[in-house]
Structures are given as structure tokens and as C-alpha cells.
Wavefront OBJ file of the C-alpha trace (Angstrom):
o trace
v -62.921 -46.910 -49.178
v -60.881 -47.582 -52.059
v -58.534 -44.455 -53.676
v -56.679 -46.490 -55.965
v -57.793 -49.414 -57.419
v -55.542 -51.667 -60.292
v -57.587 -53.196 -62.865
v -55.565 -56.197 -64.580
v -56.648 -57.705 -67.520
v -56.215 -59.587 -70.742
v -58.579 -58.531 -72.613
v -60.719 -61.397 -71.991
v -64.527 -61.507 -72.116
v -63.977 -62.453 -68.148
v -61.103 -60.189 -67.669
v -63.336 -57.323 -69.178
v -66.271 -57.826 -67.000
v -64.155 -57.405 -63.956
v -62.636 -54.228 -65.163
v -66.194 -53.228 -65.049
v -66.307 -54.191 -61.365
v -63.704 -52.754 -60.842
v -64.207 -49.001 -62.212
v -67.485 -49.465 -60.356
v -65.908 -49.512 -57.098
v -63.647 -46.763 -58.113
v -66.890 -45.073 -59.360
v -68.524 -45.621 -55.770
v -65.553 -44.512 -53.717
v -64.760 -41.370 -55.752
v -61.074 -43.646 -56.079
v -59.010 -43.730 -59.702
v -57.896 -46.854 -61.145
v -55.011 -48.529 -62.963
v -55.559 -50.720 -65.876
v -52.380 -52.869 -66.639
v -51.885 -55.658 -69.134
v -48.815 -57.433 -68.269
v -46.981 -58.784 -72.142
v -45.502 -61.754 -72.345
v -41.941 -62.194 -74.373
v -41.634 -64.386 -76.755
v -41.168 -67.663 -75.927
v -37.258 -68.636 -76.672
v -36.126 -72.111 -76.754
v -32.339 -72.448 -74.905
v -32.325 -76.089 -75.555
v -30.057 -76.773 -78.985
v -28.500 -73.829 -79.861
v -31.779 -71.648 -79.108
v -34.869 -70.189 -81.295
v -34.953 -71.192 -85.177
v -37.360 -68.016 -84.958
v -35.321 -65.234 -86.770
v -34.764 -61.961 -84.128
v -36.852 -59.522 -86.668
v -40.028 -61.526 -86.098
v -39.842 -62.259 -82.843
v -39.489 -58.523 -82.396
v -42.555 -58.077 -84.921
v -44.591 -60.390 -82.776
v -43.865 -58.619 -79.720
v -44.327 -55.325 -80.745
v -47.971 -56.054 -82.475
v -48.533 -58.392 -78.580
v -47.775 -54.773 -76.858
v -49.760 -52.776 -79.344
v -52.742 -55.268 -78.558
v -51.920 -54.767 -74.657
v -52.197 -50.759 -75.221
v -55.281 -50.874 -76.925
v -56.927 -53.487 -73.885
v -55.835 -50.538 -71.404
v -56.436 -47.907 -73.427
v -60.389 -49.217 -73.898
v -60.466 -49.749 -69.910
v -58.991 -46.519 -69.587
v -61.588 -44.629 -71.372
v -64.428 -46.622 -69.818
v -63.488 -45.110 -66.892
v -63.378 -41.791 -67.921
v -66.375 -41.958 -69.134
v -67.956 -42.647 -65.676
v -65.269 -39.533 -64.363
v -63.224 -41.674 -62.967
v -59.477 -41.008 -62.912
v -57.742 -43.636 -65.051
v -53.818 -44.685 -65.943
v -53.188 -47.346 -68.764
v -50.249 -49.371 -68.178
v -48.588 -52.651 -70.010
v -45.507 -53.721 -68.998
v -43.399 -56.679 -70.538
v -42.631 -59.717 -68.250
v -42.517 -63.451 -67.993
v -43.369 -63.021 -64.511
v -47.123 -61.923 -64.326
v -48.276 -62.083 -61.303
v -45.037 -60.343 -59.428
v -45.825 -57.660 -61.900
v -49.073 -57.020 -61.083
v -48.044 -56.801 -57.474
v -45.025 -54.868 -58.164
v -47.429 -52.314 -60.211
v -49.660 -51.907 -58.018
v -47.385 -51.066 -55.205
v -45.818 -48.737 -57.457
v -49.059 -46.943 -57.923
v -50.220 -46.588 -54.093
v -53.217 -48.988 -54.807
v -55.221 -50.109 -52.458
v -57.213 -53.004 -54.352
v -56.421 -55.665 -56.853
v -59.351 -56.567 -59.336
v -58.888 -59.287 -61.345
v -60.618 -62.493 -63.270
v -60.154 -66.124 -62.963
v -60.694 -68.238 -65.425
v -61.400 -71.091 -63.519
v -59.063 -73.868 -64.737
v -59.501 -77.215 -63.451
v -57.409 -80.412 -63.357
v -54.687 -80.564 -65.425
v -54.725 -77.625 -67.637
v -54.582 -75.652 -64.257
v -51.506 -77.662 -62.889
v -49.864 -77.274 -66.467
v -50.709 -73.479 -66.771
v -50.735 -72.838 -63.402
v -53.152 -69.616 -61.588
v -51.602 -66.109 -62.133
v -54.544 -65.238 -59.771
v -53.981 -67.814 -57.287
v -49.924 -66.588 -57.493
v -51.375 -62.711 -56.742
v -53.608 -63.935 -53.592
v -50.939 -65.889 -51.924
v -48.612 -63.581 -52.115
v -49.742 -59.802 -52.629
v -50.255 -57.611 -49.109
v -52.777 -55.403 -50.898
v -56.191 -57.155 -51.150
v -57.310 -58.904 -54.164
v -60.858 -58.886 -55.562
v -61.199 -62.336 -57.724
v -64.121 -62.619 -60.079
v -65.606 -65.185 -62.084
l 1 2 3 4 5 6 7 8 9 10 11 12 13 14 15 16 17 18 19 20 21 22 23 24 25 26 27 28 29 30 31 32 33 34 35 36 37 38 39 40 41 42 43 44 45 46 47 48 49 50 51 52 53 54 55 56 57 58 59 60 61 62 63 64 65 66 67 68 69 70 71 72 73 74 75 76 77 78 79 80 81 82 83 84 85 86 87 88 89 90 91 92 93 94 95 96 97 98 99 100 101 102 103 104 105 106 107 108 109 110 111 112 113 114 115 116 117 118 119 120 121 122 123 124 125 126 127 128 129 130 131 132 133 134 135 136 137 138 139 140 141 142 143 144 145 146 147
């Protein structure tokens, strides 16, 4: 079945229950799994001379968003191994979410995607767009949604 199976997440209520599915499946098919949280940057205005946001707290801000990411792997990580399933935490920093996921999870011989959607609708779906919907069109490895 599945060997390797990567485990994104947010940290999200939603994003946490399909970890659960997730380390399930790895539980079931004696697979390990890789828990990634993909970090934002900080958002950086180019228009008019760029961000009024001095450089030491825009690093601050980062560095407490990929402390938060650690700890949201690090929880899924030991969830895992609590079941005795083998488990990697990963974050990685990137604008471009889903092409990391992808990228990680070819990187890591996976053979499954697990992820949440959050089920946007209408507009706030066309203005935030679908990191999920992004990963199914375009990952070759398959992609378990959840809701």
C-alpha cells in the first residue's frame, strides 16, 4: 500500500484531523510519514519604495511564524510515533505552497499526499485561491483531500 505518506498541514482544526487520517493509513500499511508545514514570508510591498515594516521585525515575525510551523510538525510527528509509526517533521519557507508540497514530497519518495480543504466558496475562494485544488491538478503522486 502506502510506504511513504506526506502529511501537510497548518495546524488547523481541519488540517489536524487529516494528519490523523493520514498516520492512520501509514499505521495500516506499516508506511512512515512526512509532516510538512510550508511558512509563508512576509508579505513585502514593492509598490512605493517597498515595506515601511523595519527588516528586524519582519525577521522577528518570521522567525516566531517558523517556530509555530516546527511545533505543528513536531506535534504530528510525535503522534505518529506514538502509534510506531516512522515520522520526519519538515517546514520549509515559500510563497509558493502548493509546488512545495509537491516538490517535498517527491523529495521524500512519497507515495501519498494527505491534506485538508477548507472548503472556500465564492469569492473568498477566487480571492485566496485553493492550495489543494493547485496540488490535485498538478501533483503525479496521488492526493487524499479531506474535509
Amino acid at each position: 500500500m502506502y510506504q511513504c505518506v506526506l502529511i501537510a498541514t497548518d495546524g488547523s482544526e481541519l488540517s489536524n484531523k487529516a494528519a490523523e487520517h493520514g498516520i492512520e493509513l501509514a499505521t495500516l500499511s506499516g508506511g512512515q510519514i512526512v509532516a510538512l508545514q510550508v511558512v509563508p514570508r512576509y508579505p513585502v510591498s514593492y509598490f512605493e519604495g517597498g515595506s515601511s515594516v523595519p527588516n528586524e521585525e519582519i525577521a522577528r515575525v518570521e522567525k516566531q511564524w517558523a517556530a509555530n510551523a516546527q511545533a505543528v510538525v513536531d506535534a504530528v510527528k510525535a503522534s505518529a510515533e506514538a502509534r510506531g509509526v516512522q515520522a520526519k517533521a519538515v517546514t520549509s519557507h515559500s510563497d509558493m505552497v502548493a509546488e512545495t508540497i509537491i516538490a517535498t514530497a517527491q523529495k521524500h519518495n512519497c507515495d501519498l499526499i494527505v491534506m485538508a480543504s477548507h472548503g472556500r466558496r465564492g469569492l473568498s475562494r477566487l480571492l485566496l485561491g485553493s492550495e489543494t485544488t493547485h496540488v490535485l491538478t498538478h501533483s503525479h503522486i496521488p492526493v487524499m483531500v479531506l474535509r
